[in-house]
N, CA, C and O atoms as a MOPAC input file, in Angstrom:
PM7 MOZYME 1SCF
protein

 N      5.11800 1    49.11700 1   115.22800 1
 C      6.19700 1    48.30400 1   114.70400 1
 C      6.71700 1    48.93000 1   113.40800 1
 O      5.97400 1    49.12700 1   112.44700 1
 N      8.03300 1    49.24000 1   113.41500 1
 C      8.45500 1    49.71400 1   112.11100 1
 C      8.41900 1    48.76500 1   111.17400 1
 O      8.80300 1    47.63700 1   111.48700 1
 N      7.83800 1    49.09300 1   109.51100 1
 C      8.24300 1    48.76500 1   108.57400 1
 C      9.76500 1    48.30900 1   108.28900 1
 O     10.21300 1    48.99300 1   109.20900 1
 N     10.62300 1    47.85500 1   107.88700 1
 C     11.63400 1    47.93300 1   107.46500 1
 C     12.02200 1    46.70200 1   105.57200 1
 O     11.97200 1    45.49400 1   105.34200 1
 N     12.32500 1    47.81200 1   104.80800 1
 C     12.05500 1    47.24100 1   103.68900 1
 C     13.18000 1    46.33800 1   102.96500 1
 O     13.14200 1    45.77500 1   101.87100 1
 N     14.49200 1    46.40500 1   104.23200 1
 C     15.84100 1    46.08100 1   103.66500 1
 C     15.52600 1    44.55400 1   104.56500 1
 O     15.15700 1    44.37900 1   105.72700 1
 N     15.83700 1    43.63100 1   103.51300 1
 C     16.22600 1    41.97700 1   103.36600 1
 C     17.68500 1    42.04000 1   104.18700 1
 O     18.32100 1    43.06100 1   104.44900 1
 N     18.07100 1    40.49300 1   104.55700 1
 C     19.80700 1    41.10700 1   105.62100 1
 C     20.58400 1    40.69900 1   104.41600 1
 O     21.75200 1    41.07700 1   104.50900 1
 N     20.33800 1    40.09600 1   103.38900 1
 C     21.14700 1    40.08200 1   102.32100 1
 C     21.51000 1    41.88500 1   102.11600 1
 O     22.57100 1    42.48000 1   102.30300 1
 N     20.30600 1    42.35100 1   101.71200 1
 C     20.78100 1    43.66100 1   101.95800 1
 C     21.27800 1    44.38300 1   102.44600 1
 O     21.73800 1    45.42800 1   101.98400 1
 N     21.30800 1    43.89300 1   103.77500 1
 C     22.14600 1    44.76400 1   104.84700 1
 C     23.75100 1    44.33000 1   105.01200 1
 O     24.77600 1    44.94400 1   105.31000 1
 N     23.47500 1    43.13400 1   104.71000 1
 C     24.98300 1    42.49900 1   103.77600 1
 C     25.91500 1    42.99300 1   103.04800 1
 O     27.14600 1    42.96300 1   103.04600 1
 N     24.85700 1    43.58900 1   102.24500 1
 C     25.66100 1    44.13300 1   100.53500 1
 C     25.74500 1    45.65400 1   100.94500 1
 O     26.29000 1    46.55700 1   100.31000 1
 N     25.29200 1    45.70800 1   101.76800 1
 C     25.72700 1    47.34200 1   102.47800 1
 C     26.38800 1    47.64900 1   103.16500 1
 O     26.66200 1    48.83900 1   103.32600 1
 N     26.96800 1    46.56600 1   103.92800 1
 C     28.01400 1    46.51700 1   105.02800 1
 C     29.41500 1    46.40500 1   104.03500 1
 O     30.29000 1    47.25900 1   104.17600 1
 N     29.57600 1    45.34100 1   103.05700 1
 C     30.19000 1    44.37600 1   102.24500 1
 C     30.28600 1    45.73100 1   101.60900 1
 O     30.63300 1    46.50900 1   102.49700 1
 N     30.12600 1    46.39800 1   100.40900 1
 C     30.21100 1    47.37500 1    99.98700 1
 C     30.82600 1    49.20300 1   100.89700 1
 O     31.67800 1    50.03400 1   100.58400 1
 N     30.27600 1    49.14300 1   101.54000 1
 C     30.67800 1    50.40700 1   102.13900 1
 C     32.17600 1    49.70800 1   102.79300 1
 O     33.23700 1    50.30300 1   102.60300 1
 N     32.13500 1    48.45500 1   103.53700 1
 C     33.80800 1    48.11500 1   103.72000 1
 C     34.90600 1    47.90900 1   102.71000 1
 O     36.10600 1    47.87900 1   102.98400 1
 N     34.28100 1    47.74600 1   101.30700 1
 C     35.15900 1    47.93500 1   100.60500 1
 C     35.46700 1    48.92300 1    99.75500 1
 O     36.14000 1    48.76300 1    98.73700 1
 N     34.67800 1    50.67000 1   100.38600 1
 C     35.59000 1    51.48400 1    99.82000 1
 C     35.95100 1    52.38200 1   100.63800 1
 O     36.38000 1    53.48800 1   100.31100 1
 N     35.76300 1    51.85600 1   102.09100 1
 C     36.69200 1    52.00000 1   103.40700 1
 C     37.63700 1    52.00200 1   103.70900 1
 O     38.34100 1    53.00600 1   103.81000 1
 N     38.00600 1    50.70000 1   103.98600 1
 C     38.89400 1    50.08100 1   104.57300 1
 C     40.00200 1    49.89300 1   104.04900 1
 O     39.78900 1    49.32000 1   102.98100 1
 N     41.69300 1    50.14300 1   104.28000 1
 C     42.49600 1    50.14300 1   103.37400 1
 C     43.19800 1    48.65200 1   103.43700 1
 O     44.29500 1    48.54500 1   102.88900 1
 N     42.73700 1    47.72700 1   103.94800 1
 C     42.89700 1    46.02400 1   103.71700 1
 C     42.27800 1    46.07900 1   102.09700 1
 O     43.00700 1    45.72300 1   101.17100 1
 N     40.92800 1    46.53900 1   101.85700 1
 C     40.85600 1    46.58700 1   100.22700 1
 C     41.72100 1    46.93700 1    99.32100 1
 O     41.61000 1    46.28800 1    98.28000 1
 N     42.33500 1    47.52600 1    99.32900 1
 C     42.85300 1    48.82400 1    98.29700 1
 C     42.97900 1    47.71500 1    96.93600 1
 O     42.67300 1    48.22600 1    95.85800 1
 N     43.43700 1    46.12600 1    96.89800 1
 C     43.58300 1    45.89700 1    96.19400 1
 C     42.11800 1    45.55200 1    95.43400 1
 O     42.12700 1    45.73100 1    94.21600 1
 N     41.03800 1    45.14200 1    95.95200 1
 C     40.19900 1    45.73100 1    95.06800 1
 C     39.51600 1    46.91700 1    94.47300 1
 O     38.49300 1    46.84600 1    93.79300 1
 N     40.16600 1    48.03100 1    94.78300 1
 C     39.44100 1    49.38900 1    93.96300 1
 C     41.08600 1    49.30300 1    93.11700 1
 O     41.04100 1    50.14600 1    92.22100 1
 N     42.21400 1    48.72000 1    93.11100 1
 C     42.64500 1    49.25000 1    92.11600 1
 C     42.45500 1    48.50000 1    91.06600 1
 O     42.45800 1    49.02600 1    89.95300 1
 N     42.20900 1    46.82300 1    91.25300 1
 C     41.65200 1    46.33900 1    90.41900 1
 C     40.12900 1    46.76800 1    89.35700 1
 O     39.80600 1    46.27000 1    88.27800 1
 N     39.55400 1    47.66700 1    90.02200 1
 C     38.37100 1    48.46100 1    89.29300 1
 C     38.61300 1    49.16700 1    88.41100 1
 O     38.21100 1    49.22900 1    87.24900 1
 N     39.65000 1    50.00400 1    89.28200 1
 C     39.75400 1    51.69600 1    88.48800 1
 C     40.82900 1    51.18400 1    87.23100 1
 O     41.27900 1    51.96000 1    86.38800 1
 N     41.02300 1    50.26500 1    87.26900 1
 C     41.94500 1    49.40800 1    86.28000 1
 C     41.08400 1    49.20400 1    84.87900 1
 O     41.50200 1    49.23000 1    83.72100 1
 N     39.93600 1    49.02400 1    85.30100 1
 C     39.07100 1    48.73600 1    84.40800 1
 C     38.73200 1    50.17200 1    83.49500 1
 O     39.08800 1    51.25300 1    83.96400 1
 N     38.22100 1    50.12600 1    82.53700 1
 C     38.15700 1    51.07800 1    81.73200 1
 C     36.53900 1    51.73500 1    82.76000 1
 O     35.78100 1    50.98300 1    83.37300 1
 N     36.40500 1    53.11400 1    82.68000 1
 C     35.39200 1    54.46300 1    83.21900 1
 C     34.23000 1    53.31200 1    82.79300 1
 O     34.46700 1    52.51500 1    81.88500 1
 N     33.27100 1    53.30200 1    83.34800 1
 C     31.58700 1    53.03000 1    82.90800 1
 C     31.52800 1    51.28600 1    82.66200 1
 O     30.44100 1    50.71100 1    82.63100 1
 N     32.66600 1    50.64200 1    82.51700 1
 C     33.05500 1    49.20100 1    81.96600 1
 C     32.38900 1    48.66500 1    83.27800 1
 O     32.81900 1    49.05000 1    84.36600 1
 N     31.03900 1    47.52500 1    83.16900 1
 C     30.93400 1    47.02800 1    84.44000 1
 C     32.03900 1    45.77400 1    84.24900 1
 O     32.71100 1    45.49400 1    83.25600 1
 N     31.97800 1    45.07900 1    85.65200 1
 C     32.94300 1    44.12800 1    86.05100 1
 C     31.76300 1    43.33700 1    87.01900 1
 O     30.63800 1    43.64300 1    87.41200 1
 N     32.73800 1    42.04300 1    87.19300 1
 C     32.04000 1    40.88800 1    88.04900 1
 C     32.53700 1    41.41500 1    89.36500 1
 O     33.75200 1    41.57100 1    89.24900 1
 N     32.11600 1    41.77000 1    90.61100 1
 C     32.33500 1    41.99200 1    91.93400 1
 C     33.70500 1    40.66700 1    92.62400 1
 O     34.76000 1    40.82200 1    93.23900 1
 N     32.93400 1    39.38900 1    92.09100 1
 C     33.87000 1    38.42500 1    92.24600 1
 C     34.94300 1    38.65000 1    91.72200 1
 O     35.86900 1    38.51400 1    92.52100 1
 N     35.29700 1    38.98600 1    90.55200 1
 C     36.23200 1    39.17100 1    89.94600 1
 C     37.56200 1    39.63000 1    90.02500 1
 O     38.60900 1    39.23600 1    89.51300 1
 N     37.20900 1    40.77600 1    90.97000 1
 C     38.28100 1    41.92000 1    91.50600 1
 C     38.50800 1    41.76600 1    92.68000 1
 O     39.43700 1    42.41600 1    93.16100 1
 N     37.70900 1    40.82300 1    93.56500 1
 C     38.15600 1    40.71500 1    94.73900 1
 C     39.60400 1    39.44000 1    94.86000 1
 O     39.67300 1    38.34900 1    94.29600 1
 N     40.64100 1    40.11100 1    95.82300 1
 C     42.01200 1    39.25500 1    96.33800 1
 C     41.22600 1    38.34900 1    97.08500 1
 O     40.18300 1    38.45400 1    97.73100 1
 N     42.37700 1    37.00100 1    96.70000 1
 C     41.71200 1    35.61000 1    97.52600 1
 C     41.31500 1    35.81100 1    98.73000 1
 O     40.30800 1    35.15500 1    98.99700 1
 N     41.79400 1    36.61200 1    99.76800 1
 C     41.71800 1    36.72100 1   100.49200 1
 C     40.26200 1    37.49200 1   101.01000 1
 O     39.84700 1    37.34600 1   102.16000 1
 N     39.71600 1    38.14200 1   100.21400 1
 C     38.37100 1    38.86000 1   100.61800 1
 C     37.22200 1    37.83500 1    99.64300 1
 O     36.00400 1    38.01000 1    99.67600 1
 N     37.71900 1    37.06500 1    99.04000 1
 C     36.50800 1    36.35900 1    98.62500 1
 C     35.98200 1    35.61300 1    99.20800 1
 O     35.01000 1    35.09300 1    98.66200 1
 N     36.36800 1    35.15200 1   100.69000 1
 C     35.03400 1    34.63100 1   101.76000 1
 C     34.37800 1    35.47300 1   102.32400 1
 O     33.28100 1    35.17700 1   102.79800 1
 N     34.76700 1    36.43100 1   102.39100 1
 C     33.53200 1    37.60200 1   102.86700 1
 C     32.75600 1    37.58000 1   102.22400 1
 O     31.67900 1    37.39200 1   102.79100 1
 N     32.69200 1    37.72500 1   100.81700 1
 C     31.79400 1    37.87800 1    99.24300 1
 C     31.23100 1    36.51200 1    99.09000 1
 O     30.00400 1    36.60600 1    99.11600 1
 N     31.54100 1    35.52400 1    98.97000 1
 C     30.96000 1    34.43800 1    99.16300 1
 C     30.01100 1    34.02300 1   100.25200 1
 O     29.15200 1    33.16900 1   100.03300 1
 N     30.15200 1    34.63500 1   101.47500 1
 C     28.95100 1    34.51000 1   102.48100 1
 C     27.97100 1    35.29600 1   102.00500 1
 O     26.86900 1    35.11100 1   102.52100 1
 N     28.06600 1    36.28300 1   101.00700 1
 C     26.88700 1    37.49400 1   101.03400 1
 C     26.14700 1    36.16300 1   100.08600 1
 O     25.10800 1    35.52400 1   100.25000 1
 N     27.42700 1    36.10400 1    98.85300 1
 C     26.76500 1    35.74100 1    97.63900 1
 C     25.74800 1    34.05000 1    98.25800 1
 O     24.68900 1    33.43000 1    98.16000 1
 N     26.42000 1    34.06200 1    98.56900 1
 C     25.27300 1    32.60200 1    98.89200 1
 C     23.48700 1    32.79100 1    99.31800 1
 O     22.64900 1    31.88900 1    99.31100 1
 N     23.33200 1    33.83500 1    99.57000 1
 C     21.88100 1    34.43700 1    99.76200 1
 C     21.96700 1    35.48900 1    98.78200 1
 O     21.82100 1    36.71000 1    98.81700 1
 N     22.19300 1    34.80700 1    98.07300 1
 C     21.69500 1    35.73400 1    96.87600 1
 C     21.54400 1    35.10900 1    95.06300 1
 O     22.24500 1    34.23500 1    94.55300 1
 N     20.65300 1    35.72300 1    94.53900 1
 C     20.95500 1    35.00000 1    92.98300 1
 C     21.16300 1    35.94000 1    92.33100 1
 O     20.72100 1    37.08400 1    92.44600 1
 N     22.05300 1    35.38100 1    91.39400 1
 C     22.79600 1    36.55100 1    89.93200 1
 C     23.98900 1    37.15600 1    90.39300 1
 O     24.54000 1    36.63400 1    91.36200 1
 N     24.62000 1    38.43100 1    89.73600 1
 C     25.80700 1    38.54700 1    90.00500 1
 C     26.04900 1    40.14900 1    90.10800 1
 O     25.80500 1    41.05600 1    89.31200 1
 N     26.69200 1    40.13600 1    91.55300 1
 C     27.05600 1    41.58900 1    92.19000 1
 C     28.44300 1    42.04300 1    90.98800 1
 O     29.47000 1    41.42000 1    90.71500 1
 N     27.85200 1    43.55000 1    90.40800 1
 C     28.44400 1    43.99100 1    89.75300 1
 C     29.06900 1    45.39700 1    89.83500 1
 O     28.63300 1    46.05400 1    90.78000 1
 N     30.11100 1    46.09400 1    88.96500 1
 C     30.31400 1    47.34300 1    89.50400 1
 C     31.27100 1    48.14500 1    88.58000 1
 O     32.18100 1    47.88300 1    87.79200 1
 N     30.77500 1    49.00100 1    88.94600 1
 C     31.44400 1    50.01000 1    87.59100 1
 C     32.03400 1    51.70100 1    88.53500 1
 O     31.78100 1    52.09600 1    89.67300 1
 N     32.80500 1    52.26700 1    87.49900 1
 C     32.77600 1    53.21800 1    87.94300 1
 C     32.67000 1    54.51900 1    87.37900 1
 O     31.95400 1    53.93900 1    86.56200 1
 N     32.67500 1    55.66200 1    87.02100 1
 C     32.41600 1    56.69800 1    86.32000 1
 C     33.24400 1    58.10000 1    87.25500 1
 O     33.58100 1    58.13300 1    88.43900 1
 N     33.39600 1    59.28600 1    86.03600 1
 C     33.85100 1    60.41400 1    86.85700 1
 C     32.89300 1    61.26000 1    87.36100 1
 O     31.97900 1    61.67000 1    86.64600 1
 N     33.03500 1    61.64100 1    88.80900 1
 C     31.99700 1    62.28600 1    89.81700 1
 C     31.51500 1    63.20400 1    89.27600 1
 O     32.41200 1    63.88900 1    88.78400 1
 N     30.33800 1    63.69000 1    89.05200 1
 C     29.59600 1    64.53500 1    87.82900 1
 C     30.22500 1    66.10000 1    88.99500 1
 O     30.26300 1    66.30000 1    90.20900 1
 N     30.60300 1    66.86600 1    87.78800 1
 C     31.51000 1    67.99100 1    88.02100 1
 C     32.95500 1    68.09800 1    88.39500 1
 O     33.50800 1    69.15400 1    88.70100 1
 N     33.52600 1    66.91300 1    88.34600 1
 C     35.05100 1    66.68400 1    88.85500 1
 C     35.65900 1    67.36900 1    87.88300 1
 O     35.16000 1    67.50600 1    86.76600 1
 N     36.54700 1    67.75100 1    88.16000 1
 C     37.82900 1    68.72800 1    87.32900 1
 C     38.66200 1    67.42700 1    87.71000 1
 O     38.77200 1    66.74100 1    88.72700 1
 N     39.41300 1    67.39300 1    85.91300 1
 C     40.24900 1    65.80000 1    85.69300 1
 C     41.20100 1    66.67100 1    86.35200 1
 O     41.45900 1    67.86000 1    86.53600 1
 N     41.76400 1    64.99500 1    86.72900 1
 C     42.94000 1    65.32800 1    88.14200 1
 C     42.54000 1    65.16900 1    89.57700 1
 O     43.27500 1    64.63000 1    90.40600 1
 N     41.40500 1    65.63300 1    89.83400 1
 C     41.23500 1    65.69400 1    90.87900 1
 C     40.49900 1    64.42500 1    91.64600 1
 O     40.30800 1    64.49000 1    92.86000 1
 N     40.16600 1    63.47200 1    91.01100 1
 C     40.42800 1    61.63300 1    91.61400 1
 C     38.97800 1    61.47500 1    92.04600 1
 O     38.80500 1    60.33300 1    92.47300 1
 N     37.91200 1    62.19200 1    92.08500 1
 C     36.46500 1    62.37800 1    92.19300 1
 C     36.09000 1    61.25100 1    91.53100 1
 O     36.21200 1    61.39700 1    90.31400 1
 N     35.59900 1    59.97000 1    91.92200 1
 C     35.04700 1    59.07500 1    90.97800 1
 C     33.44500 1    58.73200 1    92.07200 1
 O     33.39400 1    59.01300 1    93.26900 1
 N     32.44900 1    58.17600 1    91.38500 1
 C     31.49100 1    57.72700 1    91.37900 1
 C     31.40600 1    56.29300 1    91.47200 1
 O     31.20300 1    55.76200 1    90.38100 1
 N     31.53000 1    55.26300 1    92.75900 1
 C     31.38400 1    53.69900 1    92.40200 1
 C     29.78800 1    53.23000 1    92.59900 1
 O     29.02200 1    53.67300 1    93.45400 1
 N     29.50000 1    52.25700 1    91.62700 1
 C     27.86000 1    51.93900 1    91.68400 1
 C     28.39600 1    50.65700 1    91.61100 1
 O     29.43500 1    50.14900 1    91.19100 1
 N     27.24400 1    50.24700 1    92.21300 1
 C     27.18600 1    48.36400 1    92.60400 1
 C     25.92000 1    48.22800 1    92.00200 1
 O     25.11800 1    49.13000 1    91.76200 1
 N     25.81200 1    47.03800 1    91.78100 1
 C     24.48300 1    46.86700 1    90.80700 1
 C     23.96600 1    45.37500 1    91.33500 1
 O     24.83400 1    44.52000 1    91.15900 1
 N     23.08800 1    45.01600 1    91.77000 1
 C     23.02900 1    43.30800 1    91.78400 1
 C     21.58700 1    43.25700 1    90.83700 1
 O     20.49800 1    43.81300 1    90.97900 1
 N     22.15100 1    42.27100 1    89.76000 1
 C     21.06600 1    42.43300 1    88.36300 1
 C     19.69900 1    41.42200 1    88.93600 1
 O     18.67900 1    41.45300 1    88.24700 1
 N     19.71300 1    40.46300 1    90.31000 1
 C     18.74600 1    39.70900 1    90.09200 1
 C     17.63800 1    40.61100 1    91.22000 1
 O     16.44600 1    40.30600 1    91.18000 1
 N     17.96200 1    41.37600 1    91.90100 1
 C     17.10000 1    42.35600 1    92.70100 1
 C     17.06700 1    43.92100 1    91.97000 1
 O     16.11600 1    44.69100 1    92.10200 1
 N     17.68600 1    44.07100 1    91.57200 1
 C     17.83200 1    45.28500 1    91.24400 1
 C     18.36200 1    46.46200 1    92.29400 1
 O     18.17000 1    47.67700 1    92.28400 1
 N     19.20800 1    45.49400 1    93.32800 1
 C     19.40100 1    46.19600 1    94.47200 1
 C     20.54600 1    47.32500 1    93.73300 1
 O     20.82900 1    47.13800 1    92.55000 1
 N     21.11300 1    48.36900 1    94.40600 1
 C     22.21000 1    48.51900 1    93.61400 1
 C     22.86000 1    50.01600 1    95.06100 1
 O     22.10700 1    50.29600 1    95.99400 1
 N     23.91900 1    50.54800 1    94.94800 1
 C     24.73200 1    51.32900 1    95.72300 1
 C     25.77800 1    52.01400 1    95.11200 1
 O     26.61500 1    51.50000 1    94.37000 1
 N     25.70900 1    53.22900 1    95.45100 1
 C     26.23600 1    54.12500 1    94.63900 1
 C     26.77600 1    55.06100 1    95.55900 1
 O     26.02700 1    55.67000 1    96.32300 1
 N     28.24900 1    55.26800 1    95.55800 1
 C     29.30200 1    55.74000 1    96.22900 1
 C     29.96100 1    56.49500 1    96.24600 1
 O     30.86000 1    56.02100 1    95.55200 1
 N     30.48200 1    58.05400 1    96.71700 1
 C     31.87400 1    59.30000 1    95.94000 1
 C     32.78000 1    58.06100 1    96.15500 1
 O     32.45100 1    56.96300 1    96.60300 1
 N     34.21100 1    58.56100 1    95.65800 1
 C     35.61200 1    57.98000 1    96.30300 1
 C     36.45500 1    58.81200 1    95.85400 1
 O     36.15100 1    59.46800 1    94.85800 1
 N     37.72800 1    58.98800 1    96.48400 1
 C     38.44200 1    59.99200 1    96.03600 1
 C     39.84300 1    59.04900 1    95.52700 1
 O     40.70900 1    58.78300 1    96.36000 1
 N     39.95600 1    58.61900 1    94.20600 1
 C     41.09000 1    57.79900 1    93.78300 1
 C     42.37400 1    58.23400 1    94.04700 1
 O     43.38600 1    57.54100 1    93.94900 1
 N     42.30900 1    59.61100 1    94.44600 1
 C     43.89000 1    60.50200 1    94.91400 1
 C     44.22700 1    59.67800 1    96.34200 1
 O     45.42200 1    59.47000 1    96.55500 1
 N     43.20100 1    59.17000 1    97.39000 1
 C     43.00500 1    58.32700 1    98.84600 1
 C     44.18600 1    57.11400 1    98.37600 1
 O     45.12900 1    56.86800 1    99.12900 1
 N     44.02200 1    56.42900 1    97.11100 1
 C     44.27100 1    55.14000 1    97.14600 1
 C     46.14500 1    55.54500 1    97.13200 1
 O     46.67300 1    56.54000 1    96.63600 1
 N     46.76400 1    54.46700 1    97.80400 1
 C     48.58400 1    54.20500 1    97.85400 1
 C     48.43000 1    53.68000 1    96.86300 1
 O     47.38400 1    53.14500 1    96.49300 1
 N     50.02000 1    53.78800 1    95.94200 1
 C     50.14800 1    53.31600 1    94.20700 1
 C     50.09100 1    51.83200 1    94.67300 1
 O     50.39700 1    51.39600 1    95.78300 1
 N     49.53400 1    51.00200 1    93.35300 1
 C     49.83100 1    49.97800 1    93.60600 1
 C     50.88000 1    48.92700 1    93.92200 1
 O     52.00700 1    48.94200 1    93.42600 1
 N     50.37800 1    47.88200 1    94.89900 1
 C     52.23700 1    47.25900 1    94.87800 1
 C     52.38000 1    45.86500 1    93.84500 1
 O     51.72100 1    44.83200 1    93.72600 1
 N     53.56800 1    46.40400 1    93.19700 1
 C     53.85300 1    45.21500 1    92.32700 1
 C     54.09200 1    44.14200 1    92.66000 1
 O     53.78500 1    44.05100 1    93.84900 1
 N     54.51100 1    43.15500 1    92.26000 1
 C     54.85100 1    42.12700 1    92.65800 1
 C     56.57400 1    41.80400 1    91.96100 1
 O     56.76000 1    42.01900 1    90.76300 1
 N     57.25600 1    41.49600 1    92.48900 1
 C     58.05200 1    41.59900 1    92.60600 1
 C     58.57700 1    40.27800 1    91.05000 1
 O     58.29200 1    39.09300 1    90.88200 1
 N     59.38200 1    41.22400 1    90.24900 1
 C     59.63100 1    39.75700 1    89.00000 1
 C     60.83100 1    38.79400 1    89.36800 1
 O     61.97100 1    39.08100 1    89.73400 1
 N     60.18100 1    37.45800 1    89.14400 1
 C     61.03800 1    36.42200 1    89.41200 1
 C     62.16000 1    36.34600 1    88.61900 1
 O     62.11400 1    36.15600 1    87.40300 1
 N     63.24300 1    36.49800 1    89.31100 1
 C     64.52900 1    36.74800 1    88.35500 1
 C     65.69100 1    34.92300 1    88.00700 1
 O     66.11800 1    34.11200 1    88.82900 1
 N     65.81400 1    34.95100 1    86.47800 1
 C     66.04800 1    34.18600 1    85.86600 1
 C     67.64700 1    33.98000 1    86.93400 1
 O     68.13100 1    34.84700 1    87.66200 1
 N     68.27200 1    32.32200 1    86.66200 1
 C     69.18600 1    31.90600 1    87.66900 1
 C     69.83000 1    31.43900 1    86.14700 1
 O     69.09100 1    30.89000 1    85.33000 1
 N     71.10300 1    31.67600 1    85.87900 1
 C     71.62300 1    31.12500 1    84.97000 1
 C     73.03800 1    30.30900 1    85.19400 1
 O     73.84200 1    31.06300 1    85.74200 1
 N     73.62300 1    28.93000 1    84.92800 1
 C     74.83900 1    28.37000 1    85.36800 1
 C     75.46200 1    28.44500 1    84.56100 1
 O     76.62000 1    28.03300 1    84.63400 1

């Protein structure tokens, strides 16, 4: 019988994580990251669009403390070239995941469009 040392919370936060620096339904959470200042952690909740926070909320419910994440430049990247390093951290296991990404991948962000004043 195999050992196996990964909890399914874990296998959760591994699925949950690797889809969000996949999948281009995210994009708005890695730009919300890379938004963040290099090495600055952030709340995982935080950056996620309403729309992906029931995914994150099923993990988070088997779980205690708070999925976190930062990012840094890919050790040897030549600036410019979009090489970043994402780490996930969950502080009450000490679980944590650590990722390349290539920020050159991500489409610019889309604005939102400004509500324009109506004057009579």
């Amino acid at each position: 019988m195999e050992n196996n040392n990964h909890t399914d919370f874990e296998v959760e936060l591994e699925n949950l994580t690797c889809d969000l620096l996949s999948e281009s339904q995210h994009e708005s959470f890695l730009h919300a990251l890379f938004a963040l200042p290099k090495a600055a952690w952030g709340l995982a909740h935080d950056l996620f669009p309403s729309r992906v926070k029931p995914k994150l909320k099923a993990v988070e419910m088997n779980l205690e403390g708070d999925l976190r994440v930062t990012w840094l430049d890919y050790p040897g990247a030549q600036p410019g070239d979009g090489a970043a390093l994402v780490v996930f951290f969950l502080d009450s296991s000490y679980w944590s995941k650590a990722a390349f990404f290539n920020r050159n991948s991500l489409s610019p962000p889309v604005k939102k469009p400004r509500k324009l004043s109506t004057s009579r």
